[in-house]
N, C-alpha and C positions, 0 to 999 in steps of 0.2 A: 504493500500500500504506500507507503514511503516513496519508493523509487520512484513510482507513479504521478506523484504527487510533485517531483520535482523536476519531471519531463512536462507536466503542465505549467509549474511555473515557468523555464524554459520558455516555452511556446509563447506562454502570456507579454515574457517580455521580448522575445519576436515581434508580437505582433503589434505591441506598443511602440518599439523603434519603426517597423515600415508604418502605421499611422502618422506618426512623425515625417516620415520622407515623406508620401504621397500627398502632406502640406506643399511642396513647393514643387511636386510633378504631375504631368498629364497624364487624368486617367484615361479608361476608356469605360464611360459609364451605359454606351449599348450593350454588353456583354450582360449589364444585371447583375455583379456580385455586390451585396451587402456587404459592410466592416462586420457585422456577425460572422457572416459564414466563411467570408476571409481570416476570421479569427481562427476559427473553427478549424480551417482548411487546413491551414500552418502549423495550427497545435498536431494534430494527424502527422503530418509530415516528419516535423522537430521529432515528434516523440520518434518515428523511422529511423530517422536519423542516428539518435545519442544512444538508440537499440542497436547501430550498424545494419542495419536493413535498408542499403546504400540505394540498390534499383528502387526498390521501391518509393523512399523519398525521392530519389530522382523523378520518377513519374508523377508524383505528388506535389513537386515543386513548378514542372514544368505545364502539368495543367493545370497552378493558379499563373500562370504568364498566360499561359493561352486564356485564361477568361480576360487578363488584366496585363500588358507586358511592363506596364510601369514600376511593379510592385520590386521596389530596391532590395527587400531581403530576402526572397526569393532567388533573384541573381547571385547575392551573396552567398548564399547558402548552397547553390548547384556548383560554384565557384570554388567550393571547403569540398562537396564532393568528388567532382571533376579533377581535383587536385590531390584527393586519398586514392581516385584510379589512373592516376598518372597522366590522365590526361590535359598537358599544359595547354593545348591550344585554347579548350573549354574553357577551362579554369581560369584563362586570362580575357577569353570573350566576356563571361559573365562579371567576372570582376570590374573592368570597364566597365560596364553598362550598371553596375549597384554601384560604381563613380559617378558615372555622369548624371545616375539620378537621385543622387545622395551626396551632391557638393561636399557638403557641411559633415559627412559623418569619417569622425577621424579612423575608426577602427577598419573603413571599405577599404582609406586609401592605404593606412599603413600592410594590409594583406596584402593588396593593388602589388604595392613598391616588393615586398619577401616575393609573390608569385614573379617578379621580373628577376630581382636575382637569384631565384631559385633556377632560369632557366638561362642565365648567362646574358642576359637583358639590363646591363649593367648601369649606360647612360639613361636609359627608361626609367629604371628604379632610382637614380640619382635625381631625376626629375618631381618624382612623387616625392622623395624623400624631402627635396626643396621647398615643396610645397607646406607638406607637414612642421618643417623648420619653422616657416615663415608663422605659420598659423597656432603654432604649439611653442613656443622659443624655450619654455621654461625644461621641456620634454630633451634630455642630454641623448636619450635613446639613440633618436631619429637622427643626430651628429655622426654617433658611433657606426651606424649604419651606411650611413655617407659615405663617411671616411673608409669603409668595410670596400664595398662598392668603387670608390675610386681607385683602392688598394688595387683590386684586380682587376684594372683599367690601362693597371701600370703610370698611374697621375701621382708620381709621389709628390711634386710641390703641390698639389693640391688637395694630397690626402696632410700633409703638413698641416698646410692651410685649417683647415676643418680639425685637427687634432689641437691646434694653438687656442682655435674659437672654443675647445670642450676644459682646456686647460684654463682661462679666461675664467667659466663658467666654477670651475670645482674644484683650482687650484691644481700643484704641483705634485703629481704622485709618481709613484714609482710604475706601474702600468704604462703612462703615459709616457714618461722618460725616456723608457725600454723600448716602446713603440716608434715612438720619434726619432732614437738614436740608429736605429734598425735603417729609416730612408735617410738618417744624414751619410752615414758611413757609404750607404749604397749611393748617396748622392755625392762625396768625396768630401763630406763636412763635417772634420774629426771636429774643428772648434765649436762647432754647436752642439756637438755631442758634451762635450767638456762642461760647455757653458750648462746645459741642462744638468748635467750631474754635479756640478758646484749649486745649482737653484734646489736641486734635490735635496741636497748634503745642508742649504741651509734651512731647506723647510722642519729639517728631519735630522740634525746634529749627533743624536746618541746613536744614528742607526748605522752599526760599522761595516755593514755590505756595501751600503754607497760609496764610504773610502775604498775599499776592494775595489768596483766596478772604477771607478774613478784613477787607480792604480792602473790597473790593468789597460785603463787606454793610454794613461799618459805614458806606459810601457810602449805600448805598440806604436804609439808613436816618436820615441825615441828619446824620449823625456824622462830620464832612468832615477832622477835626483828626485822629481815633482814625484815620482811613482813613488820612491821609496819614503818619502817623509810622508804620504797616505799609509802607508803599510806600517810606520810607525805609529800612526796615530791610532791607528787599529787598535794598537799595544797599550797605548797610551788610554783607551778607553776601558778594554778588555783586555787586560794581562793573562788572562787564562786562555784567551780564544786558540785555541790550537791549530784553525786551519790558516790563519793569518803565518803561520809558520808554514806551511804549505807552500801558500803563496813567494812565501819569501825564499824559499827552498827550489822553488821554479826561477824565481825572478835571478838570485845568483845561479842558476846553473846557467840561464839561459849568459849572463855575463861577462861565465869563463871561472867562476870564484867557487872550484868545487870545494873546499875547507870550509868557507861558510857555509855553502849550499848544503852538505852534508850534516854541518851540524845544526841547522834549521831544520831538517829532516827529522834528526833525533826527538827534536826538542815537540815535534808534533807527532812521532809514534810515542813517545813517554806520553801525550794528550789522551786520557781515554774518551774525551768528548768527540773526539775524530774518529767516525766511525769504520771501525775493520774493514766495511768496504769498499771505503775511499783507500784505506793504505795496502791491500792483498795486488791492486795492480800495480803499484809501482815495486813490491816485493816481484811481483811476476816480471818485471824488468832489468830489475836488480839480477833475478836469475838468469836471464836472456843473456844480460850483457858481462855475466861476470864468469861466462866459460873459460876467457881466454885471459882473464885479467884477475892476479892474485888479489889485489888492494879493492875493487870492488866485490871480490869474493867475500873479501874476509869484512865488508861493511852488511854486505847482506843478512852474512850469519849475524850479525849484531843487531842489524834490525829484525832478525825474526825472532833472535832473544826479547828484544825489548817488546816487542807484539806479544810476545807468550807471556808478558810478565800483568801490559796494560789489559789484554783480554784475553785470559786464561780460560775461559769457556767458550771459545770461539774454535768449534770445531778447522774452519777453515787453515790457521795457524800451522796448526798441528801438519795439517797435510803439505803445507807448502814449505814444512821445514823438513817433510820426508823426503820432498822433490830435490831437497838442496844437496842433504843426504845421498839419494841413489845417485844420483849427477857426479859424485864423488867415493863412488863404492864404499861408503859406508851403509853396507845393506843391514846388518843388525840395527843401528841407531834408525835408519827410514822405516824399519818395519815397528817400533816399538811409539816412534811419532804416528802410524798410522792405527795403532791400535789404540792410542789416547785420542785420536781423533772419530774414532768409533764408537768411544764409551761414551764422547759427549753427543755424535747426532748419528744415533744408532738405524737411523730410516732411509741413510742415505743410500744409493744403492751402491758409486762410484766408489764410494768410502771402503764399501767392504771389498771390490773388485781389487780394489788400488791394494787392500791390505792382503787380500790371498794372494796376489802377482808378489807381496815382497815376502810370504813367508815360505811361497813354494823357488823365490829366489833365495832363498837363508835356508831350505830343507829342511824345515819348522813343520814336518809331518804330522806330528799330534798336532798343535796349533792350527795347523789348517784344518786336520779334520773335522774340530772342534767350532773353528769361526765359520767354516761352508756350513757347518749343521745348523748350525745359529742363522743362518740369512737363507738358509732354505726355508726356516722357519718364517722370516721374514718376507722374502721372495718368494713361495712354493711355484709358481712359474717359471722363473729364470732359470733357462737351463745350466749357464754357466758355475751356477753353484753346483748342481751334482755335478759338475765334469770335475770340478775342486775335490770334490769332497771323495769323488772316484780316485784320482790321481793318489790323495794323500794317501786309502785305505791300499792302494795297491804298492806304494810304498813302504807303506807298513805291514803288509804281507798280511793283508785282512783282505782275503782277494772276492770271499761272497760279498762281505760289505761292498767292495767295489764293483761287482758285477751287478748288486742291486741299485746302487746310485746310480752309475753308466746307463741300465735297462730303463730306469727311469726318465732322469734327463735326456736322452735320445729324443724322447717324443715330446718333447719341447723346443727344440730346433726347431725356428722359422725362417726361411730364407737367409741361412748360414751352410753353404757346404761344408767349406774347411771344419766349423766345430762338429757337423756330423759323421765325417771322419775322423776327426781324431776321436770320437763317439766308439765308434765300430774299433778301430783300433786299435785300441786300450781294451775294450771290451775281447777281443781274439787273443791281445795277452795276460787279462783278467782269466778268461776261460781256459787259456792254456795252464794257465797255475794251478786251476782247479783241477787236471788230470783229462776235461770234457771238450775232447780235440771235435767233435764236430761242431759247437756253437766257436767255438776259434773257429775252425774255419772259415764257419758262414759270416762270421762277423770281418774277417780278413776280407773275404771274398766280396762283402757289401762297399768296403774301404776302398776297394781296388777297380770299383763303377765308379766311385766319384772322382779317382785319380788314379789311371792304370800305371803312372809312373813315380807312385809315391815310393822313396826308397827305404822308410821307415817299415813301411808293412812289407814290402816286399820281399826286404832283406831278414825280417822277424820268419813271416809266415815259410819262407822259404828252410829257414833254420831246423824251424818248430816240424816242418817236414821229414827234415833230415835226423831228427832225434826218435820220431816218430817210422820212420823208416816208409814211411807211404809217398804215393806220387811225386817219384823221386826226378821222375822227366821234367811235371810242373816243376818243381821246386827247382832244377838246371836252369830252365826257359829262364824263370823269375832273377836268378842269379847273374844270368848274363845281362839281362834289362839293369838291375841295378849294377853291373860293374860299367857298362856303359854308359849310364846316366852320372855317378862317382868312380870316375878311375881313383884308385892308388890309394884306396880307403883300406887298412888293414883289418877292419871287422869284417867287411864285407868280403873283402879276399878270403878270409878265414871260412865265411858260411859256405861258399864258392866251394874251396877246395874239401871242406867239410861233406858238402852233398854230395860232391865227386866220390870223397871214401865212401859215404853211406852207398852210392850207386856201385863200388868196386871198381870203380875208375883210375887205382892206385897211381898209374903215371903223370896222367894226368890234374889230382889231386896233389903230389907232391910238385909239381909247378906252382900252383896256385898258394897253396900255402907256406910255398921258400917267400913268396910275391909277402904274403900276410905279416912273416914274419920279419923281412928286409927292409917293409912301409912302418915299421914302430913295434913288429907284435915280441921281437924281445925283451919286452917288459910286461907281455901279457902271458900268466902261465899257461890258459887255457889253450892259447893260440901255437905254442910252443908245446905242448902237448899232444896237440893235432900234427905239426909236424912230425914230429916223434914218430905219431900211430901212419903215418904214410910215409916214412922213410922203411921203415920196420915191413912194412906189407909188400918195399919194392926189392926186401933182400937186403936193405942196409941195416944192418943189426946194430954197431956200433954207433954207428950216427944215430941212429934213433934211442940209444943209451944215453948220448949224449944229452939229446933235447928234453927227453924225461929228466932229467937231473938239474938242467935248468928250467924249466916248470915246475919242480917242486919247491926250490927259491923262490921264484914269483909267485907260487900261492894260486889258489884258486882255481883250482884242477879237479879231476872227476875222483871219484874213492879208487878207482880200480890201480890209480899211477905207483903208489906204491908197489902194487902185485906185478904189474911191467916191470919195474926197476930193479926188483927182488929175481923176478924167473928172465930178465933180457928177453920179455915174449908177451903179447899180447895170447892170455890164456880166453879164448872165444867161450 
């Protein structure tokens, strides 16, 4: 009942304002419509209208024109609708015409003047907008709008103009100022910029931005003395102000004065009023530019002390003191920064990525398994965290736990190859740990459709063959792809001349594996053992004594090297 009730007042006072027009317009009294039922007519309509029942008021508006076309609020009104259906041409038909028959009504024309610039109607609307001036002087609006209008005219002495007349009117503010200085600079008038920020500064004496702005041009324009004695005065207001040191920390760098510059710098990271994310970029600058330069290196690490000290709960800190950190292989110190900066914004997501890259960079295997568990918790999406938490448990030889994480985050890979192979990958040496060579397999075998020349898998699954004693052809193919894609790799030589023994290849094999062990594998026992077991198999008994003997120094050999070493024989 309410709402109802206020669509008819609405209406009522429609039709009270066109009563009003239709005093000083031509009706058209053959038609026959009463001020009743034109009352009547319009309430109907309005109420259409403020319901959004667009057509229909539209029809409703436009046969009371057809009884009567004088009728101004009518025009007006299909005018407000023709303009919610984007129709300008209407919109400014009708608008005109509740002008010209509604001289005197300010509300037609100031629509009038917004429908011309709303359609790039620029000089048009500066025209009404004159009109309004003249008739309304007290109204600052109708300036502002002016001045709007001539702005994108490209008239700037004349949007001047019109800014000067609003400043006349409501005095010196700081909008205004700002505005003005905008088309002097564009117009090449630093001094009236100056002179405006001096009338600023004396409307406004305590307000120490206007010394800054005031600084800062007489900066730019070469006036280094006038600049600096505003930046004093800053001081001289505000002894605390800390971005005043900012300023002043730009202003000598820009001069060549880094000893001051730098410790103006200090003096506003020790500001806690400066907030962290005014100083985290020039900390990112600091680190940019201090790769190659000890002296700004070592000022960096001081400002990110002194950051840690003024915002100690600012997880941001923390992280940008990890970055200073890994940049200088201090990998333990970046990961113990990135774990303080987890504990304070634990939702981040980059926070935790950043922190498992530095703990599976430190071999922090518990630690990681523990933080991926915790952001999975947080992330259950992200697949990147089970691939974490996979990696750790497979280094820690918790190889179900990793083949459950793996299984899991697989199926959250979205348009990421790369991380779905390394997915499968892990997962076929996850599975191989477990004794269950057919999901190795499959899982190798899914790895090697997204990259049939990945040499990780190839060289793995080709091994895992070779211990396996099965398709020992594939596993040859596989080995020659990877010795061709990595020559002179001794691991890879190794699995090479390894498959060859497993295939009985013995001559063969002991090529491959002289290659393994000539490329570095004299420090690898395993690999020194392989030679061994194919020198032995080609009739070389004593050389293959030999290489058991040094394999057993290097460590890391099968249980059997003993039993070779003892009988000079590989006992089958």
């Amino acid at each position: 009942m309410t709402r109802y009730s206020y669509i008819f007042l609405f209406g009522l006072l429609l039709f009270q304002t066109s009563c009003k027009i239709k005093k000083g317009a031509t009706t058209t009294k053959s038609k026959g419509i009463s001020p009743t039922e034109l009352k009547a007519q319009i309430i109907k309509a309005s109420t259409e209208k403020v319901l959004t029942n667009y057509d229909e008021a539209q029809k409703m508006y436009l046969d009371i024109l057809e009884q009567d076309p004088s009728v101004a609020v009518a025009h007006f009104e299909l005018s407000e609708i023709f303009e919610i259906k984007r129709d300008a041409d209407q919109a400014i038909l009708h608008a005109q015409k509740a002008t010209s028959l509604a001289p005197e009504n300010e509300w037609y024309k100031s629509h009038l003047a917004a429908i011309y610039m709303q359609t790039s109607q620029f000089e048009k609307s500066v025209e009404v907008y004159d009109q309004l001036i003249k008739e309304y002087p007290h109204k600052i609006e109708y300036l502002y709008m002016k001045a709007e209008n001539l702005s994108y005219l490209n008239q700037k002495v004349e949007t001047l103009a019109v800014l000067n007349q609003i400043e006349t009117k409501i005095g010196v503010t700081e909008e205004l100022v700002l505005q003005k200085n905008k088309l002097h600079y564009e117009l090449n008038q630093p001094e009236k910029a100056i002179e405006n920020l001096e009338k600023l500064i004396a409307t406004y004496p305590n307000e120490v931005r206007y010394y800054g702005l005031l600084a800062e041009v007489y900066d730019n324009e070469g006036e280094s003395e006038k600049a600096l004695k505003y930046y004093q005065k800053i001081l001289e207001l505000e002894p605390t102000n800390g971005y005043v040191h900012l300023s002043l920390y730009s202003y000598y760098k820009y001069h060549g004065q880094q000893e001051q510059s730098y410790k103006e710098l200090q003096l506003a990271f020790e500001n806690k009023e400066v907030r962290i994310e005014d100083k985290t970029p020039i900390l990112s600058d600091y680190f940019i530019n201090s790769e190659h330069n000890a002296n700004i290196r070592k000022q960096g690490y001081e400002l990110v002390e002194i950051t840690k000290k003024t915002h100690p709960e600012a997880a941001s800190i923390y992280a940008i003191s990890a970055d200073f950190y890994a940049r200088d292989y201090k990998d333990k110190e970046a990961m113990e920064m990135l774990e303080k900066a987890v504990s304070l914004d634990g939702t981040n997501y980059n926070l935790w990525y950043q922190l498992m890259m530095a703990e599976l960079v430190n071999k922090a295997y518990e630690k990681l398994a523990n933080s991926s568990l915790t952001a999975i918790d947080l992330f259950p999406n992200q697949s990147t965290f089970y691939y974490f938490n996979g990696i750790a448990n497979l280094q820690l030889k918790n190889y179900q736990e990793a083949v459950d994480q793996f299984e899991i985050g697989k199926d959250f890979v979205i348009d990421n190859p790369q991380l779905k192979l390394e997915f499968h990958q892990y997962l076929g040496d996850a599975y191989h740990s477990l004794g269950d060579d057919v999901n190795s397999g499959l899982n190798y075998d899914e790895a090697l459709l997204l990259d049939p020349n990945n040499v990780y898998v190839l060289n793995n699954y080709s091994y895992y063959l070779s211990l396996q004693k099965k398709k020992l052809d594939k596993a040859e193919q596989m080995c020659i792809r990877v010795n061709e894609l990595s020559p002179n790799v001794s691991t890879y030589q190794d699995t090479y001349g390894w498959v060859l023994f497993q295939a009985k290849k013995y001559e063969k094999a002991v090529i491959w594996l002289k290659k393994a062990v000539e490329n570095g594998g004299l420090e690898i026992g395993e690999v020194l053992e392989h030679y061994g077991d194919a020198l032995y198999k080609t009739g070389k008994t004593s050389e293959a004594l030999n290489y058991w003997n040094k394999a057993k120094i290097k460590g890391g050999t099968s249980n059997q090297l003993d039993s070779k070493i003892k009988n000079k024989a590989i006992l089958d």
